[in-house]
Backbone bond lengths (Angstrom), bond angles and torsions (degrees), N, CA, C in turn:
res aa  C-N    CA-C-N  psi(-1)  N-CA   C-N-CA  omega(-1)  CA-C   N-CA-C  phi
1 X - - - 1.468 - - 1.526 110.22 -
2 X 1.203 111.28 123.06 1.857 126.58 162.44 1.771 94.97 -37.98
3 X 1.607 86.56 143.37 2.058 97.80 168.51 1.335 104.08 -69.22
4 X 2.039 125.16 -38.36 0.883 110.75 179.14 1.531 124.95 -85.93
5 X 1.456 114.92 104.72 1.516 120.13 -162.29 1.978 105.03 -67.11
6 X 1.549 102.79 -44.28 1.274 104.43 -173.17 1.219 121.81 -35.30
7 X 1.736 108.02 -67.10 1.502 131.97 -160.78 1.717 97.60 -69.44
8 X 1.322 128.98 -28.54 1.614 135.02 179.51 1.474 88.99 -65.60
9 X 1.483 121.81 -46.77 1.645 116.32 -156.34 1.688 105.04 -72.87
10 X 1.548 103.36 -30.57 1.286 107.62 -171.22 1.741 124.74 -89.62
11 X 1.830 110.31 -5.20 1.129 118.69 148.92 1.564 109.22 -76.52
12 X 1.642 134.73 -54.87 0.896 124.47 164.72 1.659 129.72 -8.28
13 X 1.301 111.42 -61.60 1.310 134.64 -167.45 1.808 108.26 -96.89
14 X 1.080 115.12 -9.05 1.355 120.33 158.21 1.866 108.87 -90.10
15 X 1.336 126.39 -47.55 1.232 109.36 172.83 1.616 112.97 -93.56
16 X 1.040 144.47 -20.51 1.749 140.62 -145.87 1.926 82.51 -125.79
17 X 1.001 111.85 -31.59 1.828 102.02 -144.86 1.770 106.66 -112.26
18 X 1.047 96.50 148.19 1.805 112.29 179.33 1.636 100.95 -111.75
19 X 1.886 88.99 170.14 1.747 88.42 176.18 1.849 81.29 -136.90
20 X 1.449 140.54 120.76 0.939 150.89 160.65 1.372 107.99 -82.78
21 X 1.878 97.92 133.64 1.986 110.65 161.40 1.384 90.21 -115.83
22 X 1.370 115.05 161.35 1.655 121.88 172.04 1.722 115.14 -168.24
23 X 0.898 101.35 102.78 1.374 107.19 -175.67 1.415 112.55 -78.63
24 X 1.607 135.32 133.00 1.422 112.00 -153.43 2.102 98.80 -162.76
25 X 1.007 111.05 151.66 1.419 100.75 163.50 1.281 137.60 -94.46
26 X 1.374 136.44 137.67 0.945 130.36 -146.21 1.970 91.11 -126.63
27 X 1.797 109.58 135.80 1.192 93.86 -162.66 2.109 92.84 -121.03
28 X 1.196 88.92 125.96 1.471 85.66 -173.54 1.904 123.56 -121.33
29 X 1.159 114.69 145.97 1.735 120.55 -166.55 0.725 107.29 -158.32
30 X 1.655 88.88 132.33 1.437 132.04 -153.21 1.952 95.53 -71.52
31 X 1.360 103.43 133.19 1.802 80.68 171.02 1.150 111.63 -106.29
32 X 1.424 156.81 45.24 1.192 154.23 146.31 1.555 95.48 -97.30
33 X 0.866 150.05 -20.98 1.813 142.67 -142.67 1.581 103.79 -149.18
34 X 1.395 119.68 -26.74 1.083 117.67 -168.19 1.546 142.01 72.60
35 X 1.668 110.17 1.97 0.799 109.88 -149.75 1.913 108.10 -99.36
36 X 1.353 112.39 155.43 1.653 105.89 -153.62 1.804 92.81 -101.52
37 X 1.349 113.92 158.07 1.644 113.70 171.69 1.616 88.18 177.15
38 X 1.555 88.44 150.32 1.929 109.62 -166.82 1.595 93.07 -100.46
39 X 1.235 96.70 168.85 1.685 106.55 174.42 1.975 96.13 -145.97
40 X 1.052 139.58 165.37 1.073 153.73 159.75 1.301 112.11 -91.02
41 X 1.413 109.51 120.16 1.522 114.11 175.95 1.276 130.54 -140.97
42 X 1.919 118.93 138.85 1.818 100.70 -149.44 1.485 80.87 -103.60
43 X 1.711 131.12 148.37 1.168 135.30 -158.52 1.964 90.58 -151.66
44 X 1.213 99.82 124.28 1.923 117.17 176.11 1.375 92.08 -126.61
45 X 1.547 92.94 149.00 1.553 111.30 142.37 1.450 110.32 -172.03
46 X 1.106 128.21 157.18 1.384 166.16 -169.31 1.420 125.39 -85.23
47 X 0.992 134.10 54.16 1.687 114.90 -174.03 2.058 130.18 -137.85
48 X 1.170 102.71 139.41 1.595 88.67 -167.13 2.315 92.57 -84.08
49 X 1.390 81.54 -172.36 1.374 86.56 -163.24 1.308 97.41 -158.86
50 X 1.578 124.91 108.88 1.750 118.19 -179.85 1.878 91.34 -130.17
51 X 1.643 81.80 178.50 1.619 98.17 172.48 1.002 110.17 -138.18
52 X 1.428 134.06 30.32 0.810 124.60 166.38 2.169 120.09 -76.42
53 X 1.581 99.22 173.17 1.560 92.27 -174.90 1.412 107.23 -68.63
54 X 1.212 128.64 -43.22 1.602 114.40 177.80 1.274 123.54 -85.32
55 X 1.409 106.86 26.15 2.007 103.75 -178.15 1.487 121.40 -38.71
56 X 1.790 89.30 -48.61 1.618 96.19 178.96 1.324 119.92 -62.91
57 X 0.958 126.88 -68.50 0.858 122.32 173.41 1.350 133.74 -33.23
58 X 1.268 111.01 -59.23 1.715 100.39 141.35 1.385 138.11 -39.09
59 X 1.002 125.52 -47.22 1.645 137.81 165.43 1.524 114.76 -45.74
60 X 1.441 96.90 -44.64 0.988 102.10 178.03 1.778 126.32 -67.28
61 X 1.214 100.76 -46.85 1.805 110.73 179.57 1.586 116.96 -73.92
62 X 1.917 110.46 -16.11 1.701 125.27 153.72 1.613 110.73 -56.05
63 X 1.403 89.43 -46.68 1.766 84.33 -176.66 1.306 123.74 -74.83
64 X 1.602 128.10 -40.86 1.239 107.16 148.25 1.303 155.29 -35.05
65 X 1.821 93.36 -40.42 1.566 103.05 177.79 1.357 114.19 -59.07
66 X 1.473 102.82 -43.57 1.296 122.73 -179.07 1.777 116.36 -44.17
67 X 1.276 96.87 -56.11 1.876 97.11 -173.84 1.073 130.55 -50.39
68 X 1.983 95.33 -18.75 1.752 124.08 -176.39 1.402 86.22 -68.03
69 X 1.030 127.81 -32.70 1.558 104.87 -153.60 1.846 103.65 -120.81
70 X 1.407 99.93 31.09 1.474 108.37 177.29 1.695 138.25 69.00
71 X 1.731 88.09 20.43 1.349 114.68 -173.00 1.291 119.16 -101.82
72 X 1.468 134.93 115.26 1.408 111.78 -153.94 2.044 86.78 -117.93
73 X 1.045 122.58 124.33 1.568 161.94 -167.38 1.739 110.75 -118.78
74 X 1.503 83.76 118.06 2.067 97.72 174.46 1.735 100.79 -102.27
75 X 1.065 96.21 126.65 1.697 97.53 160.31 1.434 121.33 -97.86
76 X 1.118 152.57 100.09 1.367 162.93 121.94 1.359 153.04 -27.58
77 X 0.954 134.36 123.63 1.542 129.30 -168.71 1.742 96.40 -112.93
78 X 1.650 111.04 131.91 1.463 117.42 -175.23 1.629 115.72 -112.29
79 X 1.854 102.59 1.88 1.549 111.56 176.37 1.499 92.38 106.44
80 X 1.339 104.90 176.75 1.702 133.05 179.43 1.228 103.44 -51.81
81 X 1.562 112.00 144.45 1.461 121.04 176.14 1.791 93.38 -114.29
82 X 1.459 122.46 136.16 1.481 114.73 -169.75 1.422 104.70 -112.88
83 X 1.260 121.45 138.44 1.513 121.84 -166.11 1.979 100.32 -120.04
84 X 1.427 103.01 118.30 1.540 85.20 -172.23 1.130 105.06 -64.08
85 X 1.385 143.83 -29.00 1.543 142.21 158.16 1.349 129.79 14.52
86 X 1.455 84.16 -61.54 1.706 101.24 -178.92 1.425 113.11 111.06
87 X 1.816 111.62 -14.31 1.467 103.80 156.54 1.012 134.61 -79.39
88 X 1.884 115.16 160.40 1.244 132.04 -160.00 2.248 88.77 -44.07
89 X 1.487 69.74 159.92 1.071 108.85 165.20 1.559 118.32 -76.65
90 X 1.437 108.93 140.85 1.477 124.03 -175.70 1.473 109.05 -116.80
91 X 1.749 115.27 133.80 1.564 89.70 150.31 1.681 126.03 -93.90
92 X 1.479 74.68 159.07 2.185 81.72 -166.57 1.689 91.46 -83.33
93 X 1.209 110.30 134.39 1.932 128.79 170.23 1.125 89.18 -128.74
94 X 1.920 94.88 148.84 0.916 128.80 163.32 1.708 127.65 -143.00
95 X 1.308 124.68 132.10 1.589 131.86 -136.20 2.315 79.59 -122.04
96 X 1.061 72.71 93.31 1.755 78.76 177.37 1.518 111.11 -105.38
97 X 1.517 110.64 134.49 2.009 112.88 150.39 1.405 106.70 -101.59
98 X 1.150 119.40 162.65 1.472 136.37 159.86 1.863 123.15 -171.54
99 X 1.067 109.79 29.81 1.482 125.69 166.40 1.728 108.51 -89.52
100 X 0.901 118.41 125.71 1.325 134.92 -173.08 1.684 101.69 -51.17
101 X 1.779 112.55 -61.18 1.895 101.58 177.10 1.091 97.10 -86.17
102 X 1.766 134.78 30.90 1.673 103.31 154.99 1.780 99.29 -104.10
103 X 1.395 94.73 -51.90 1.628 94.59 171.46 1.813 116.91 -23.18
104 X 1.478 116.27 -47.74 1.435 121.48 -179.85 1.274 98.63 -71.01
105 X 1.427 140.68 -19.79 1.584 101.00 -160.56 1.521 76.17 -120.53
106 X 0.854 128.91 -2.61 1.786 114.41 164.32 1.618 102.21 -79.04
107 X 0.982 145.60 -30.56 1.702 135.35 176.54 1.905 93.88 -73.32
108 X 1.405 144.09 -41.62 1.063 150.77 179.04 1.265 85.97 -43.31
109 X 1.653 121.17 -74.81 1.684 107.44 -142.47 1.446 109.11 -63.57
110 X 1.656 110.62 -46.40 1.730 133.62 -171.63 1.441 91.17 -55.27
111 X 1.353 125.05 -61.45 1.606 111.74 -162.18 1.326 119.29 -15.46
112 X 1.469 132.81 138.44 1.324 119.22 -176.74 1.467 130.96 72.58
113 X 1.352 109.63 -29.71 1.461 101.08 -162.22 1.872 84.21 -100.55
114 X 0.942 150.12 -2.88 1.650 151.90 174.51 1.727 102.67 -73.43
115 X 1.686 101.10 147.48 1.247 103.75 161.29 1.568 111.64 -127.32
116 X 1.115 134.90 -46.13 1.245 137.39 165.00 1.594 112.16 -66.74
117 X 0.947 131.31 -16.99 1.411 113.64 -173.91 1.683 117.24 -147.37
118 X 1.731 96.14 30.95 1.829 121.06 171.01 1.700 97.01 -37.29
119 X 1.521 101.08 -62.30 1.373 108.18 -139.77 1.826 107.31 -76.46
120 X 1.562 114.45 -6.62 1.173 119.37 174.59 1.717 107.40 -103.18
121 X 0.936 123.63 -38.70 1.527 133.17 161.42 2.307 89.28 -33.01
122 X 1.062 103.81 -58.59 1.794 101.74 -144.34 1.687 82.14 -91.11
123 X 1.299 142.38 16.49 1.341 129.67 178.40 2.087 86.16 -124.49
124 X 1.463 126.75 -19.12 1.371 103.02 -173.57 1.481 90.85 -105.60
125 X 1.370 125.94 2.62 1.572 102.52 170.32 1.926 100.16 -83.27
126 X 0.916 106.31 -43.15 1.463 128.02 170.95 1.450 109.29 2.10
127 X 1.790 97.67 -64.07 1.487 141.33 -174.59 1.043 112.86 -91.63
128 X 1.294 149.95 -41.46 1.733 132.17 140.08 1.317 104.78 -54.72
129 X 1.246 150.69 -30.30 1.483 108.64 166.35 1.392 119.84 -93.19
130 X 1.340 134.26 8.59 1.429 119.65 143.15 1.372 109.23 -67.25
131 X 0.821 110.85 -38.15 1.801 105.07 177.21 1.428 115.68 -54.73
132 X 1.209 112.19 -22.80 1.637 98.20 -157.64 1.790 100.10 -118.96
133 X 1.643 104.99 -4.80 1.303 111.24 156.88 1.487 134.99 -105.52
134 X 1.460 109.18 -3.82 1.596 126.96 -179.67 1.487 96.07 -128.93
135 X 0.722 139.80 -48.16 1.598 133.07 -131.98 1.750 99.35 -69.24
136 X 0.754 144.23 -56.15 1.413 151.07 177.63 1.421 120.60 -60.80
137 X 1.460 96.48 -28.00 2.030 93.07 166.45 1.208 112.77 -91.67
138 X 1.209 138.72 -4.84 1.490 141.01 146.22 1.469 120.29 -18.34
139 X 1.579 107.44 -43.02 1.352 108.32 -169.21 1.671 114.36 -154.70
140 X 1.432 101.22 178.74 1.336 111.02 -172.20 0.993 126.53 -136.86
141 X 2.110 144.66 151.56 1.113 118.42 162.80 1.467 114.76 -73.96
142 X 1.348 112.64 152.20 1.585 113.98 176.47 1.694 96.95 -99.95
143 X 1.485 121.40 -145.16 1.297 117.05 -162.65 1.482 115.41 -108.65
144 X 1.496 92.95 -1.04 1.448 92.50 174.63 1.862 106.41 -104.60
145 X 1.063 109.39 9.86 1.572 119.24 172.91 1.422 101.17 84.60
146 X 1.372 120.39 41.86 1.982 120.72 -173.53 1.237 83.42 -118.99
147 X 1.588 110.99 141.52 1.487 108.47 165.25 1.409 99.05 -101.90
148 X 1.496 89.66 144.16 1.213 112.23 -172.79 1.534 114.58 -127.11
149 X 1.663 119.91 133.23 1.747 116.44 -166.92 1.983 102.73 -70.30
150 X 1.292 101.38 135.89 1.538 98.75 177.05 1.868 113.02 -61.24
151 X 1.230 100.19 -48.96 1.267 108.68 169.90 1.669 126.88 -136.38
152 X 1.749 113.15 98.05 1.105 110.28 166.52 1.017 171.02 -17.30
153 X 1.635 106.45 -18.71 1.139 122.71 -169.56 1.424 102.63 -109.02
154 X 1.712 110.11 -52.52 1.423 112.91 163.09 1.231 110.81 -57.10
155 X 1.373 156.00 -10.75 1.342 153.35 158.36 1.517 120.06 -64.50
156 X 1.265 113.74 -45.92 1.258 128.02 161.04 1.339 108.46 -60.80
157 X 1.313 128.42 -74.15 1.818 113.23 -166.91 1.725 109.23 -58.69
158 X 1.234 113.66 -9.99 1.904 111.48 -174.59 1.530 79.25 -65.62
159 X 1.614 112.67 -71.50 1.476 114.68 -140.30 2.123 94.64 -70.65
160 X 1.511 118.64 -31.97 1.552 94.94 154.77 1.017 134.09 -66.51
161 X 1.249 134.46 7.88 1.280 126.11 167.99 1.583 118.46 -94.84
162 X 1.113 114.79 -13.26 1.564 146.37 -167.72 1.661 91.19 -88.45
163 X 0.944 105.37 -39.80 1.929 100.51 -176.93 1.562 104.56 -112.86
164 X 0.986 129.52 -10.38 1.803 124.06 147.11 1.531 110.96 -49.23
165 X 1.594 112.36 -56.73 1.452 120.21 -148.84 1.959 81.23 -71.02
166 X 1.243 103.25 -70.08 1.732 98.53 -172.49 1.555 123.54 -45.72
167 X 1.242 112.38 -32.92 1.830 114.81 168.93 1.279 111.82 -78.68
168 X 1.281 133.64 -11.24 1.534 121.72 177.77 1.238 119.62 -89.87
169 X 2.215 110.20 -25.47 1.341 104.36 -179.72 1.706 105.34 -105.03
170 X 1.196 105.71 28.31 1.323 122.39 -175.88 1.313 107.77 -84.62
171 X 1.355 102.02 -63.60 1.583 144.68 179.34 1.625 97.36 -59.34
172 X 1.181 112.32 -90.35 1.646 118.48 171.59 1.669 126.71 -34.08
173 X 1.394 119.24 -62.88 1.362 119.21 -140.89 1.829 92.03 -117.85
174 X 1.390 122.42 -3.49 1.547 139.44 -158.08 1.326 96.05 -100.44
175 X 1.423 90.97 -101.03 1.652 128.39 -161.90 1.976 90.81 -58.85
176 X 0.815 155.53 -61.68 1.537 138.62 -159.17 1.637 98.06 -55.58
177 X 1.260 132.38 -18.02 1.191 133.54 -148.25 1.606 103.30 -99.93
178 X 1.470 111.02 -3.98 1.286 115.53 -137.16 2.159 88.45 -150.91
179 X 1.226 89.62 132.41 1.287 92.70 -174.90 1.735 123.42 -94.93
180 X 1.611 115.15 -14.08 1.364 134.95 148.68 1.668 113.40 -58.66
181 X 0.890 156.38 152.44 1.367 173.88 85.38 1.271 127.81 -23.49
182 X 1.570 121.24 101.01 0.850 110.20 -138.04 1.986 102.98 -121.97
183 X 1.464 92.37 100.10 1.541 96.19 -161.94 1.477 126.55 -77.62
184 X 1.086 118.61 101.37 1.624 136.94 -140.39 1.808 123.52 -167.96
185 X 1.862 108.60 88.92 1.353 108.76 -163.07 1.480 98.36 -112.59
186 X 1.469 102.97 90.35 1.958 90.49 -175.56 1.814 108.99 -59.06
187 X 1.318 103.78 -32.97 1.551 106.76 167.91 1.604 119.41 -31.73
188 X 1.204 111.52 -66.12 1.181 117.70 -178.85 1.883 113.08 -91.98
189 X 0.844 114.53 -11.59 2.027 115.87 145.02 1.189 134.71 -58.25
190 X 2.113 112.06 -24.71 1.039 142.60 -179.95 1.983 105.95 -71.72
191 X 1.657 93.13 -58.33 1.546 113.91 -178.46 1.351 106.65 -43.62
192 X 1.464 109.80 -60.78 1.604 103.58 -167.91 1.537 126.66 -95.63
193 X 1.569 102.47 11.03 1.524 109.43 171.17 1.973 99.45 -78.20
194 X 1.908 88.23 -41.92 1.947 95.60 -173.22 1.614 96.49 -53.54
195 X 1.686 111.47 -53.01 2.007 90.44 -173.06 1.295 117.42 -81.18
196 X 1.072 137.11 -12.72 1.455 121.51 -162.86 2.065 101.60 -110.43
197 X 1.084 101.10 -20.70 1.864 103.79 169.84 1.474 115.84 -79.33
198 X 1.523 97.98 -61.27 1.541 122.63 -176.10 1.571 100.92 -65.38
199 X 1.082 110.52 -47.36 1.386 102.95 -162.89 1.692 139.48 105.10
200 X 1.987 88.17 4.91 1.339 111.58 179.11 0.848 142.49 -92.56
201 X 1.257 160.24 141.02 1.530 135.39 -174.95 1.400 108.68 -104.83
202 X 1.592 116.12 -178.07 1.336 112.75 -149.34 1.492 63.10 -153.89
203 X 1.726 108.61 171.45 1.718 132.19 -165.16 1.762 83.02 -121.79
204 X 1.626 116.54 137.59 1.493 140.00 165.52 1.228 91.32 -25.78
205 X 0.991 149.05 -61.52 2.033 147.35 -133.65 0.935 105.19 -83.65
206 X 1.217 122.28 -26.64 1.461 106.80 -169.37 1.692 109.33 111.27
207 X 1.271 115.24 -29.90 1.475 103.58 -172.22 1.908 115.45 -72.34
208 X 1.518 108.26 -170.21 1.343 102.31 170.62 1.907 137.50 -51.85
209 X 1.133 102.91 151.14 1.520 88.08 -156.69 1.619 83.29 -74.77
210 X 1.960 100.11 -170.78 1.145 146.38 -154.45 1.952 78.82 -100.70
211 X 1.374 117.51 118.02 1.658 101.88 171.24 1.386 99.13 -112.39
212 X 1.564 113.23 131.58 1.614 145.92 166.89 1.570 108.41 -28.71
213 X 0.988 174.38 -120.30 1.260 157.25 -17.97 1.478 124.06 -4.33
């Protein structure tokens, strides 16, 4: 291993590694009452992914380095990687973050040191720190212990703006780079989690929905 761990992590993550946004519903019950209700939830993470024979082992000596520097890293095994080749078999690892202050101080170290994937690095820190400066005043418990958004509408444009910023440098700074097409509108994943979970509807165009009282 290079002394400089960063700039190794940040080729890593330019060829082997992704940075995922995903806006998603989250379905939660109560266990005294039983009773079921969704919440909207914005979910990142970070992680390279090889097959080679020493992944782990590698993964493994990232994640240490890593903790030095306040980064907390899962190492994983996802099963056999199959090569029509006919060579042996590999296992596939994967060296994942997804803690909200590790996610931030992993875009800190990488900043700068990326070449293929600067411009998505500086749009998903973007989005962990709205998260970690809005995301929680959004809402409240009410009395039955459900959190509930104080105001809907401003709840809705936070989390659209959260899937603008990721589809534009998706669209822009991603996909031209990349010769697959990669068909994926968290914008409109956002829309129909709000009507069909929430229970809200949204107007044909595309703009902000219609909010319930």
């Amino acid at each position: 291993m290079p002394l400089d761990y960063a700039s190794y992590i940040a080729g890593l993550f330019d060829g082997e590694g992704y940075f995922a946004v995903t806006i998603s519903p989250k379905k939660r019950k109560k266990k005294k009452t039983g009773e079921e209700y969704y919440s909207v939830v914005v979910y990142q993470r970070a992680q390279i992914s090889m097959t080679k024979e020493d992944a782990k082992t590698l993964f493994v000596e990232l994640k240490k380095w890593l903790s030095t520097q306040g980064i907390r890293a899962n190492v994983f095994s996802n099963g056999q990687s199959h090569f029509r080749n006919g060579n042996k078999n590999h296992q596939y690892y994967t060296l994942r973050i997804e803690s909200l202050p590790s996610i931030i101080k992993l875009c800190v170290l990488l900043n700068g040191k990326l070449r293929m994937k600067q411009a998505l690095l500086e749009s998903f820190e973007l989005i962990a720190r709205m998260r970690q400066e809005t995301g929680n005043s959004l809402w409240y418990w009410d009395e039955r212990h459900f959190p509930q958004y104080k105001n809907l509408q401003e709840a809705y444009e936070w989390f659209e703006q959260i899937a603008i910023i990721w589809d534009d440098v998706r669209e822009n700074e991603y996909e031209p780079k990349h010769s697959k097409k990669i068909n994926y509108d968290l914008r409109a994943k956002l829309q129909g989690i709000w009507n069909k979970k929430l229970g809200l509807t949204s107007s044909v165009d595309g703009m902000a929905p219609e909010f319930l009282q």
